[in-house]
C-alpha atoms as a printed R data frame, in Angstrom:
    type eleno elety resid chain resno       x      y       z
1   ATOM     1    CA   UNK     A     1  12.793 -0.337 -38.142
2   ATOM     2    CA   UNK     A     2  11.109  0.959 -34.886
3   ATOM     3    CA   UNK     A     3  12.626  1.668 -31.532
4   ATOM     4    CA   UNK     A     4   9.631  0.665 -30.227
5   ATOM     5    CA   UNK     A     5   6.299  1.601 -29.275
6   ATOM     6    CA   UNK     A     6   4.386  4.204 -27.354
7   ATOM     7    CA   UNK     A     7   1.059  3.176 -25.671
8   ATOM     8    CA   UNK     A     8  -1.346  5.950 -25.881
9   ATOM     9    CA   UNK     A     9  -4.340  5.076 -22.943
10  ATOM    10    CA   UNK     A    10  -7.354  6.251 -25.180
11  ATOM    11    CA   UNK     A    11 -11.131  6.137 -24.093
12  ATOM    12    CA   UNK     A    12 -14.194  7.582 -25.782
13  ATOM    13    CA   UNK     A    13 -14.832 11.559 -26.671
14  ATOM    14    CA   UNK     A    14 -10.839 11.838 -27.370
15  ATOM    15    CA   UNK     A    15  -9.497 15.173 -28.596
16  ATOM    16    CA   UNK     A    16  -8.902 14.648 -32.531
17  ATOM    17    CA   UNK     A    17  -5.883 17.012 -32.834
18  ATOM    18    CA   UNK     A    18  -4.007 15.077 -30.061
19  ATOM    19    CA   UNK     A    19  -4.978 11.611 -32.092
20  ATOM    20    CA   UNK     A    20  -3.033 13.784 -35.228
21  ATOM    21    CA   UNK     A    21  -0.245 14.459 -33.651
22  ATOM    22    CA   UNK     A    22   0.543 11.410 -32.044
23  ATOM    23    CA   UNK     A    23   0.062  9.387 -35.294
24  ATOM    24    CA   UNK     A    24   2.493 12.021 -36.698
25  ATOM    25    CA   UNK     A    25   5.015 12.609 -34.498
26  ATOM    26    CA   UNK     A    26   5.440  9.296 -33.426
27  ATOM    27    CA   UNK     A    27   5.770  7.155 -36.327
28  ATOM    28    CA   UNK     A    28   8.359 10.403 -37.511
29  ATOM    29    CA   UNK     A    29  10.208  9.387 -34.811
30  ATOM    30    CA   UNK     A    30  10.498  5.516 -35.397
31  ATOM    31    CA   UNK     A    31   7.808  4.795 -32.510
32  ATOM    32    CA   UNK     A    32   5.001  2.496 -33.435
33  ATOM    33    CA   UNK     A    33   1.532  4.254 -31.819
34  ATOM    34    CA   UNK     A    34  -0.193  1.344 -29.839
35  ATOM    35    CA   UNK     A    35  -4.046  2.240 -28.383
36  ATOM    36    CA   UNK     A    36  -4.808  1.035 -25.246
37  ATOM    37    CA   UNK     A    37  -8.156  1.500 -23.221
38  ATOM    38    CA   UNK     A    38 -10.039 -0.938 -20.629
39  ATOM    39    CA   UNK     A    39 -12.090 -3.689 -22.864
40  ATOM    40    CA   UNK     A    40 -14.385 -4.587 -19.962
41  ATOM    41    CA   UNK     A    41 -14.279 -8.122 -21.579
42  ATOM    42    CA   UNK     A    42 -14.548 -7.773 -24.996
43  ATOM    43    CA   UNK     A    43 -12.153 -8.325 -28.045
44  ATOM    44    CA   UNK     A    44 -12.048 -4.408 -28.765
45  ATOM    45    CA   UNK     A    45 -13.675 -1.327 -28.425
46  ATOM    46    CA   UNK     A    46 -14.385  1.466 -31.006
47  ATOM    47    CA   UNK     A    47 -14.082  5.072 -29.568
48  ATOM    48    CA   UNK     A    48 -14.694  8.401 -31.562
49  ATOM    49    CA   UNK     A    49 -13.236 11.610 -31.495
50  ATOM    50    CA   UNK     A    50 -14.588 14.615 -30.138
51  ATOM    51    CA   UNK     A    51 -17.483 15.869 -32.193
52  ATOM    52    CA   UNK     A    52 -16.121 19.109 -34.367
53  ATOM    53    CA   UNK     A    53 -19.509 20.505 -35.751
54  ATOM    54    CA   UNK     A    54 -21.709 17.602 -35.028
55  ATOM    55    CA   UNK     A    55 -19.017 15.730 -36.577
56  ATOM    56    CA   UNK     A    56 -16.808 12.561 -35.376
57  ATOM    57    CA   UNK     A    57 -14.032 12.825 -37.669
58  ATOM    58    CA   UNK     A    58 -11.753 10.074 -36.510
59  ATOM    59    CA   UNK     A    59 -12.619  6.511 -34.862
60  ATOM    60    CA   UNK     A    60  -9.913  3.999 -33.128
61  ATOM    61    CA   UNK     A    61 -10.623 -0.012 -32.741
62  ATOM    62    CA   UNK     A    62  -8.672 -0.751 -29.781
63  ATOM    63    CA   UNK     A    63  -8.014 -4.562 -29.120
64  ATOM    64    CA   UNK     A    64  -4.880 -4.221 -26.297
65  ATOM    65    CA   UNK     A    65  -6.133 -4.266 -23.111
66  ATOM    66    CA   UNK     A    66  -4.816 -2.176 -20.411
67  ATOM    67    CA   UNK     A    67  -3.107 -3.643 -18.139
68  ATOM    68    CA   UNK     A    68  -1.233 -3.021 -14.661
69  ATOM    69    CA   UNK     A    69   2.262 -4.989 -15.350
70  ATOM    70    CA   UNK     A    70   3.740 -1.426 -14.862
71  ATOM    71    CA   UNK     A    71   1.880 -0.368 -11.748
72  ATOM    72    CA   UNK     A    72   3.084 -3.858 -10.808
73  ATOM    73    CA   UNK     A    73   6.426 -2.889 -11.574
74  ATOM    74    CA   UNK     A    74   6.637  0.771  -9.896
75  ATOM    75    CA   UNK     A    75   5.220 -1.402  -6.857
76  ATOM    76    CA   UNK     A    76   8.186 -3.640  -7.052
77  ATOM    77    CA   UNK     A    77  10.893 -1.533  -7.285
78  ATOM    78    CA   UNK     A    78   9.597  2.493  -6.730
79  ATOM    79    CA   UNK     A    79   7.247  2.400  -4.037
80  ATOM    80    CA   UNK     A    80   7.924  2.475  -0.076
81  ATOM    81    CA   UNK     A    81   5.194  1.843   2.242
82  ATOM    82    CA   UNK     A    82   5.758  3.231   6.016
83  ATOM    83    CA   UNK     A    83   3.220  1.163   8.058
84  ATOM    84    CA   UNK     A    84   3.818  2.990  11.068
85  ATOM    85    CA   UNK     A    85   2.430  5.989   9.738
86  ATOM    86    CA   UNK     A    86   0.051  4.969   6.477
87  ATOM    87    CA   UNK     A    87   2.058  6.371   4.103
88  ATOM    88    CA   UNK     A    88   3.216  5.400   0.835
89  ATOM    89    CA   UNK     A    89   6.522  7.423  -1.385
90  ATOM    90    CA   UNK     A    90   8.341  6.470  -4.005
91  ATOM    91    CA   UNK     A    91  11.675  6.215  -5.045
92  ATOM    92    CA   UNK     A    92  13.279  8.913  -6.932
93  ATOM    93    CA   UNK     A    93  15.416  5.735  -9.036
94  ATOM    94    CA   UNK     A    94  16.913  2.566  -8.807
95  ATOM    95    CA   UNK     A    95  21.058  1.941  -9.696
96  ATOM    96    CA   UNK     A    96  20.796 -1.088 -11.345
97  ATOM    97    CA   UNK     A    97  23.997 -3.125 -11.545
98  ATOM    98    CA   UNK     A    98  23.539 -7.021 -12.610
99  ATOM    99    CA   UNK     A    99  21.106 -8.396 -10.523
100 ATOM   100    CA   UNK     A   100  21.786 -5.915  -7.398
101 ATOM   101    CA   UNK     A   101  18.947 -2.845  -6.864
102 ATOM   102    CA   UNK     A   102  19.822 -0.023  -5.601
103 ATOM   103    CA   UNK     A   103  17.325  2.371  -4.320
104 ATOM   104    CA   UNK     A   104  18.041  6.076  -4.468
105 ATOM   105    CA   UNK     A   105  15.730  7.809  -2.379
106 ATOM   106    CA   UNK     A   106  16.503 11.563  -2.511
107 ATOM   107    CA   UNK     A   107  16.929 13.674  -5.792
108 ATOM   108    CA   UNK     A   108  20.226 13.858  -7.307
109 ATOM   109    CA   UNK     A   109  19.660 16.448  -9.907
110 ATOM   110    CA   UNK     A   110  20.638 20.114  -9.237
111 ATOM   111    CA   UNK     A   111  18.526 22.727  -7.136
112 ATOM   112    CA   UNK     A   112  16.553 19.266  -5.581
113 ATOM   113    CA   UNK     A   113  20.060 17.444  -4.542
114 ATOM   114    CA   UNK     A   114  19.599 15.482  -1.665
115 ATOM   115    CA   UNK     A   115  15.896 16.464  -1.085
116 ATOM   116    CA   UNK     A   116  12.400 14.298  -1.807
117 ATOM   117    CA   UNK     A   117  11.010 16.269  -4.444
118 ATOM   118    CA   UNK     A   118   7.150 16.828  -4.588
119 ATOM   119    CA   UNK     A   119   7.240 16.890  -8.155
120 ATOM   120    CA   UNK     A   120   8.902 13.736  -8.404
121 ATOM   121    CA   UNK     A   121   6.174 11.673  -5.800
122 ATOM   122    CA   UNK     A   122   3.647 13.470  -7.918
123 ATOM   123    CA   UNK     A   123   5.157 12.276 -11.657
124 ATOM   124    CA   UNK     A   124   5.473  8.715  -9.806
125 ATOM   125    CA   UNK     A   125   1.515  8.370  -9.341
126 ATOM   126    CA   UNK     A   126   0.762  9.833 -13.074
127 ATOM   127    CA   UNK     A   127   0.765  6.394 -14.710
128 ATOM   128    CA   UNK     A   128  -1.095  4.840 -12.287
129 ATOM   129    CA   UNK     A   129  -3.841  7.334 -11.975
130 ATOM   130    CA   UNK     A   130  -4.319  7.043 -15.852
131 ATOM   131    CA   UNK     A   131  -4.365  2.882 -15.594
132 ATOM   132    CA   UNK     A   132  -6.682  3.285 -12.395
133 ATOM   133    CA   UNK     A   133  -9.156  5.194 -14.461
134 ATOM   134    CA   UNK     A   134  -9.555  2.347 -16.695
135 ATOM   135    CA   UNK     A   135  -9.272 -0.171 -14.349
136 ATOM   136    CA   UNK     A   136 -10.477  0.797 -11.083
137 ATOM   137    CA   UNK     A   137  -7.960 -1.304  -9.481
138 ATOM   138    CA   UNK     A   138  -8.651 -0.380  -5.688
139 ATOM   139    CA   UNK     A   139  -4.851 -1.614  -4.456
140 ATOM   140    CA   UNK     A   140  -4.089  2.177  -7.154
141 ATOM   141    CA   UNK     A   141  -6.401  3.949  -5.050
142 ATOM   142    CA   UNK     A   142  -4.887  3.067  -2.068
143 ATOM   143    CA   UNK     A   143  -0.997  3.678  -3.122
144 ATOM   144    CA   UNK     A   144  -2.576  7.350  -4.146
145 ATOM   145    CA   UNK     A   145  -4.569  7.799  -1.072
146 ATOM   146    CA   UNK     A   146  -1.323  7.080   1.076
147 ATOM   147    CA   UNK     A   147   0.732  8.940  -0.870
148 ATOM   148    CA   UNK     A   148  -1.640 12.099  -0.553
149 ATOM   149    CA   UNK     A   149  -1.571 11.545   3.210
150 ATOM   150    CA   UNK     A   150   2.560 12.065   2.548
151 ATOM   151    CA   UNK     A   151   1.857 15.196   1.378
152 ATOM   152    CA   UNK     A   152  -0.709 16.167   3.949
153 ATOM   153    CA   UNK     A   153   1.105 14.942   6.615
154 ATOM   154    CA   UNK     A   154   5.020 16.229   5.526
155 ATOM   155    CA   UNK     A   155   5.143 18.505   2.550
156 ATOM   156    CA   UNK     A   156   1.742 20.923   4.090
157 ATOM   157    CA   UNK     A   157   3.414 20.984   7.075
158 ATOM   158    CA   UNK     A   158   6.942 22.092   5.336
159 ATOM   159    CA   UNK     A   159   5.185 24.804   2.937
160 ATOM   160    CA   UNK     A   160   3.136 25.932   6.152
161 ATOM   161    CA   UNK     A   161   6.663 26.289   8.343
162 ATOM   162    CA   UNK     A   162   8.469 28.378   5.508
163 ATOM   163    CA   UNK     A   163   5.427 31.229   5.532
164 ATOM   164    CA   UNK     A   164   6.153 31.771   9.505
């Protein structure tokens, strides 16, 4: 029985060993691999690996669309937008209890406790960055571009005060 399955955002010239290894690994691990690319409008695509001596050794038919229901869903519950200065951060997690959210803002894992981890705003844009390449969604570009302005605007400033 699988727990479930594991999109894998593919487009054309992918790297056959990674294409191995997740159809390995995966399915070893009771995860159904799902391919997912952009369609532009048609019922499926056919992309081919990498050429290994003038060779394309493995081909995918991908028929799921990609789609932004979890860029939707990071905007719904992750991401803060401060109007007042432009800037967009997310949410290091949500306590979920019944039907009550709430938002936890700063880190609550060791050497990070209490503080708004770069990593963590950086991780938070990673999913949508892949979906916006196959989408071009503009409202993605604009959560990144405010979200780089955060770090122009708070963490430069931060990393520039600690070398005085």
């Amino acid at each position: 029985m699988s727990k479930g399955k594991i999109g894998v955002i593919i487009e054309e010239h992918f790297d056959a060993t990674e294409y191995k290894r997740f159809n390995e690994f995966f399915p070893e691990n009771g995860y159904e691999v799902k391919y997912i690319s952009h369609l532009w409008g048609n019922d499926s695509l056919k992309f081919g690996s990498n050429p290994e001596n003038d060779v394309i050794e493995y081909h995918v038919k991908v028929t799921t669309e990609v789609n932004d229901r979890g860029t939707e869903y990071l905007r719904e519950h992750m991401k803060f937008e401060d109007l007042d200065e432009g800037i967009v951060y997310w949410y290091h997690g949500i306590d979920v209890n019944g039907d009550r959210e709430e938002k936890i803002f700063a880190s609550e894992f060791g050497d990070d406790y209490d503080a708004i981890p770069a990593y963590e705003q950086i991780y938070a844009l990673a999913g949508p960055i892949q979906t916006y390449r196959c989408t071009g969604d503009p409202h993605i570009m604009e959560d990144t571009e405010k979200t780089i302005k955060l770090f122009n605007e708070f963490f430069l400033i931060a990393i520039l005060m600690l070398r005085l």
